[in-house]
C-alpha positions in Angstrom: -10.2 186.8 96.4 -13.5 185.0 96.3 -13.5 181.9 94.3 -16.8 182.9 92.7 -15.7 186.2 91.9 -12.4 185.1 90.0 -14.0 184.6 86.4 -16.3 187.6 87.0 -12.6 189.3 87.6 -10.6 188.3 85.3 -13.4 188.4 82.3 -14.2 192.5 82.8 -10.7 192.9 83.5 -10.4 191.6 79.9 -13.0 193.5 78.2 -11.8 196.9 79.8 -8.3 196.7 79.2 -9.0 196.2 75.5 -8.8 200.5 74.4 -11.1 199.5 72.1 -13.5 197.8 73.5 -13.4 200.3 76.6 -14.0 203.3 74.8 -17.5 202.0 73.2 -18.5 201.7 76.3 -18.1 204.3 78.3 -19.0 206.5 74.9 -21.9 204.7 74.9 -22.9 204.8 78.9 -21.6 208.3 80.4 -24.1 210.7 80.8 -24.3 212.8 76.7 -23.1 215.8 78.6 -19.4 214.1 79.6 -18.9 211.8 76.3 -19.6 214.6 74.1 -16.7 216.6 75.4 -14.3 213.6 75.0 -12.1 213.8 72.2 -11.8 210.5 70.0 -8.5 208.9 71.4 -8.7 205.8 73.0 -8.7 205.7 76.6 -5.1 204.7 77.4 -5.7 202.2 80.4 -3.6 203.1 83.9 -1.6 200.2 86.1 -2.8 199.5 89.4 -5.6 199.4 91.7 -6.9 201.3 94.5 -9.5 198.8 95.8 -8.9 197.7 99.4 -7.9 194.2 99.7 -10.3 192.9 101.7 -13.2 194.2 99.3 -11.4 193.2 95.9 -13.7 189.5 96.8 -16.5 191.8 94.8 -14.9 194.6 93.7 -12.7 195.5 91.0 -11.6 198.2 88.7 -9.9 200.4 86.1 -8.7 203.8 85.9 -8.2 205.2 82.3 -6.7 208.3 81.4 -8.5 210.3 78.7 -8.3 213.6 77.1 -11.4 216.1 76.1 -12.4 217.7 73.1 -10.4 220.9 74.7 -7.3 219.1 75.4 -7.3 218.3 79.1 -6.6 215.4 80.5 -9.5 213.8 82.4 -9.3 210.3 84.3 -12.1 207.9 84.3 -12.6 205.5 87.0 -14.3 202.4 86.9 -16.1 200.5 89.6 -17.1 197.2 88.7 -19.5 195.8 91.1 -19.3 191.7 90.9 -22.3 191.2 93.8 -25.4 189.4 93.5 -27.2 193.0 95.0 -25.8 196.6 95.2 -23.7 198.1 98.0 -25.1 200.7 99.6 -21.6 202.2 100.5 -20.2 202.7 97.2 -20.1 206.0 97.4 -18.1 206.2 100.0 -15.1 203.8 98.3 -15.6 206.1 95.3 -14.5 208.9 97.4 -11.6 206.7 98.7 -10.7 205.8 95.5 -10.6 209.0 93.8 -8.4 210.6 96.7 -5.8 207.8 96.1 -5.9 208.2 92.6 -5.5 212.0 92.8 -2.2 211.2 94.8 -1.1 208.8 92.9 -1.3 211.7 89.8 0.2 214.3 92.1 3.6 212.1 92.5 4.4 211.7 89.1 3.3 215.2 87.9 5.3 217.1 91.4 5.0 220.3 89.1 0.9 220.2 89.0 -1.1 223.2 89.3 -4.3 222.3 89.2 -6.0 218.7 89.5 -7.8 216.5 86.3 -11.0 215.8 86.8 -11.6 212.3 87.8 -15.1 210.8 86.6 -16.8 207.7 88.5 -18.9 205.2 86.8 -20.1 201.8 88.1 -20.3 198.9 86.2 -22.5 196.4 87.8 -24.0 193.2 86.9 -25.6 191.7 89.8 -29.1 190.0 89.7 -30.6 192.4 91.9 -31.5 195.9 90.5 -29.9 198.5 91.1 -31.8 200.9 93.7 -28.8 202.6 95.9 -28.8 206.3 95.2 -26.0 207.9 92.6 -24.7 210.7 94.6 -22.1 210.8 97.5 -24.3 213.2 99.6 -26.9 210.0 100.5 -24.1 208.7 102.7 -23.9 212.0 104.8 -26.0 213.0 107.7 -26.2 217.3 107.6 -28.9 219.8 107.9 -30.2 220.4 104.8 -29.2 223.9 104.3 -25.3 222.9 104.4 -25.2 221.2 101.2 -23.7 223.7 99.2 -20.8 223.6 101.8 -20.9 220.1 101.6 -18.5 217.8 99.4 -20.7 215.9 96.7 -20.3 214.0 93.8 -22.6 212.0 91.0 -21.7 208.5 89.7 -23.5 207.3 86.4 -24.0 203.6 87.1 -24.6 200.8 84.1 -27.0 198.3 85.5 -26.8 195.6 82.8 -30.2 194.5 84.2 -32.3 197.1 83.9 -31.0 197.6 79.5 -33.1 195.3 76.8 -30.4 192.4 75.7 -30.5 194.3 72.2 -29.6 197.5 73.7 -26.6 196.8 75.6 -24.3 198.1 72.9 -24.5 199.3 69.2 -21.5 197.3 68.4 -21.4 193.4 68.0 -18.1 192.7 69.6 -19.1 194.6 72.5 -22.5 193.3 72.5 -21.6 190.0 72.9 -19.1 190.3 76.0 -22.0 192.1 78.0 -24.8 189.8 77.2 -22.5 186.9 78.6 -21.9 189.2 81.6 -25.4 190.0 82.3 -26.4 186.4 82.7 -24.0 184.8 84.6 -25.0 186.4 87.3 -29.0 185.5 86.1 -29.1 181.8 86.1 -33.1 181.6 86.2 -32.6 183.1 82.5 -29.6 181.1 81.6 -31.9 178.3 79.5 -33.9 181.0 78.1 -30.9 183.4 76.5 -29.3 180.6 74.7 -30.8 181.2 71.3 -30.0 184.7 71.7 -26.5 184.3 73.2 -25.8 182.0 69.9 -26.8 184.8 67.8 -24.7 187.7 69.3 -21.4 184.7 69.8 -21.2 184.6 65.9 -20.3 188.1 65.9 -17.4 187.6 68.6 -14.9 187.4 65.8 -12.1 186.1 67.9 -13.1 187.0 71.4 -15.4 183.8 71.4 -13.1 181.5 73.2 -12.2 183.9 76.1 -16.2 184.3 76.2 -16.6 181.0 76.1 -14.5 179.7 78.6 -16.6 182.1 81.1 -19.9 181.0 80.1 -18.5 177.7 81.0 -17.2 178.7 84.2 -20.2 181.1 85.3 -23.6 179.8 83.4 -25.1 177.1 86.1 -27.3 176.5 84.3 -25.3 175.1 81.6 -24.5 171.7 81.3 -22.4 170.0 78.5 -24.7 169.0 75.8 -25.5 172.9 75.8 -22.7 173.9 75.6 -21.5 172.2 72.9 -24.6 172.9 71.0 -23.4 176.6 71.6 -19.9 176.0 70.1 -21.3 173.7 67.6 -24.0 176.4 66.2 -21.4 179.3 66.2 -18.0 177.2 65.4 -18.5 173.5 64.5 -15.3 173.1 63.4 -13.8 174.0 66.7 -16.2 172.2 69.2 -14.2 169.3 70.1 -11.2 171.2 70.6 -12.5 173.5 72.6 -14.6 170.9 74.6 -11.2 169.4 74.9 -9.7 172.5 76.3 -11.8 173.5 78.5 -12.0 169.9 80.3 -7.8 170.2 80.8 -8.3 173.9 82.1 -11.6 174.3 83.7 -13.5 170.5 84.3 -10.0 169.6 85.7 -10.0 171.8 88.3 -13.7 170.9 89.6 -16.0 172.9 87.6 -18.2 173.7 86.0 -21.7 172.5 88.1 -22.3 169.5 86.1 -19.3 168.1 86.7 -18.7 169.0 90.5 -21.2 171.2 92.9 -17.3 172.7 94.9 -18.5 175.6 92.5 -22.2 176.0 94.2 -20.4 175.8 97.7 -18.0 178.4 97.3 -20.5 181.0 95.7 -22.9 180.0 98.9 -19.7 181.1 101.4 -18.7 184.0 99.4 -22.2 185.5 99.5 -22.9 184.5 103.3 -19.9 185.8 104.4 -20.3 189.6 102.6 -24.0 189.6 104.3 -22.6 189.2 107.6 -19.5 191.6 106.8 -21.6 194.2 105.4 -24.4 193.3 108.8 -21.5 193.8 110.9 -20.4 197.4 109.6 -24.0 198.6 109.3 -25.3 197.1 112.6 -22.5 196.9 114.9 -21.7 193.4 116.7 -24.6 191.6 115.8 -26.7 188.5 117.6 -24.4 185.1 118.0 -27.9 183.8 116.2 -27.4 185.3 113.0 -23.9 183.9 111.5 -25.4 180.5 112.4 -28.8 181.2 110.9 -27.1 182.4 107.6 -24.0 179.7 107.7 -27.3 176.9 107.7 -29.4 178.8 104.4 -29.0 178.1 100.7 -27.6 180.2 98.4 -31.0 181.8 97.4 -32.1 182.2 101.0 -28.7 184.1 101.6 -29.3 186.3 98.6 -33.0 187.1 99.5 -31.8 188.5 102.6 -29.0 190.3 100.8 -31.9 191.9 98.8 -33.3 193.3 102.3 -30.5 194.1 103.8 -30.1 197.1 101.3 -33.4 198.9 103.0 -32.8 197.2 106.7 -33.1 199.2 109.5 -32.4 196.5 111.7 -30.8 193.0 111.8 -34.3 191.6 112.4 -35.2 193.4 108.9 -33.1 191.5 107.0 -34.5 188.5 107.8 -38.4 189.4 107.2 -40.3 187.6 105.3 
């Protein structure tokens, strides 16, 4: 897995395998027409993962299995999208995805009769807004008239960029692990959300440490005088233990920023080498120019072009201007 994407990873992971927690949310983000029909269990969360190996550098997820207000089962799959800018092909995993978890749900129910219906919904927290289209049929290539004969699906996706910081979630708890989630990916804003992200921390209860630890390993923008003015305004009396913590588990280990830049270098490769992968599958074999070309930008060249990529026709598109 990406090195950058490993705290991204592991802190949704965390979040959505909390019943709790997970239900709020996707209450609170499917479409009214789907989470009025679901009853008021928690989700119960489901082992495994069907993301392909080579993708899980950017891409995670969770399958839940839920029941309606009728008494069928329903399973909810969650993409969470860990990228600086959308993929364009998402649709097409989802469709993956779905088939493998459909089998998997056939093999231990051999006596099935008919299918549960399996819900998508994206979870993405990327800098760049999202812009790709929410229905399968935008992949596929057919005369228009053939669309009723024509598989298609929608997916509700939860930008956390394009929601006001105040109405990411009703409830504190939740509230606080998605503001933290939004702007790791948003360093430009980092400075500026302190004062709020103090506010929403001192309703954490006891998830502030795991979102601590995070902010410290995410927020680049975050060096330690503010971050012990964080933990100081929230929980003096834990700020030097924490602080000592999170030297022996994270600082040790060469991060955060203002401590070692191996962070910085590793988001640069992770991002420069999905570019040229994602080039690759769009463009075919592409110029010998352009892996040297991107292997010699900066991290916020790389993610402009990432940015154009999205609506590139060609490889010379993505590097416009």
């Amino acid at each position: 897995m990406n090195e950058i994407a490993q705290p991204h990873d592991r802190f949704i992971k965390l979040l959505l395998s909390d019943p709790e927690k997970a239900g709020m949310l996707v209450r609170e983000r499917l479409p009214k027409e789907l989470s009025e029909l679901l009853s008021h269990e928690p989700p119960e969360l489901v082992e495994g993962s069907f993301v392909d190996e080579e993708l899980r550098g950017h891409l995670t997820d969770r399958l839940f299995r839920m029941r309606t207000i009728h008494g069928r089962v329903a399973l909810l799959y969650i993409l969470i999208d860990h990228k600086s800018y959308p993929d364009q092909f998402v649709g097409f995993q989802l469709l993956k995805y779905k088939v493998e978890a459909w089998k998997q749900w056939v093999r231990e129910n051999p006596e099935w009769k008919r299918l549960p219906a399996i819900v998508p919904f994206i979870f993405y927290h990327g800098e760049t807004e999202w812009r790709i289209p929410t229905e399968f049929m935008a992949l596929v290539d057919a005369e228009e008239g053939w669309r009723p004969f024509l598989l298609n699906f929608r997916f509700p996706v939860f930008d956390l960029g394009k929601v006001p910081d105040n109405q990411l979630s009703r409830h504190p708890r939740l509230r606080a692990w998605l503001i933290a989630a939004k702007y790791a990916t948003r360093a430009g804003k980092q400075v500026w959300v302190k004062k709020y992200l103090i506010e929403v921390l001192g309703d954490a209860g006891e998830d502030f440490p795991v979102i601590m630890r995070y902010i410290v390993e995410t927020y680049d923008n975050y060096n330690e005088p503010i971050v012990r003015e964080i933990i100081h305004a929230v929980r003096p009396e834990e700020e030097n233990a924490m602080m000592s913590q999170f030297a022996q588990d994270i600082i040790a280990k060469g991060k955060p920023d203002w401590l070692n830049q191996g962070h910085r270098e590793g988001r640069k490769e992770g991002e420069a080498a999905m570019l040229l992968k994602q080039m690759r599958r769009k463009f075919g074999q592409v110029p010998d120019w352009v892996p040297v070309k991107i292997g010699a930008a900066d991290v916020e060249l790389i993610e402009i072009w990432s940015d154009n990529f999205v609506f590139a026709n060609s490889v010379e598109d993505v590097f416009a201007s």
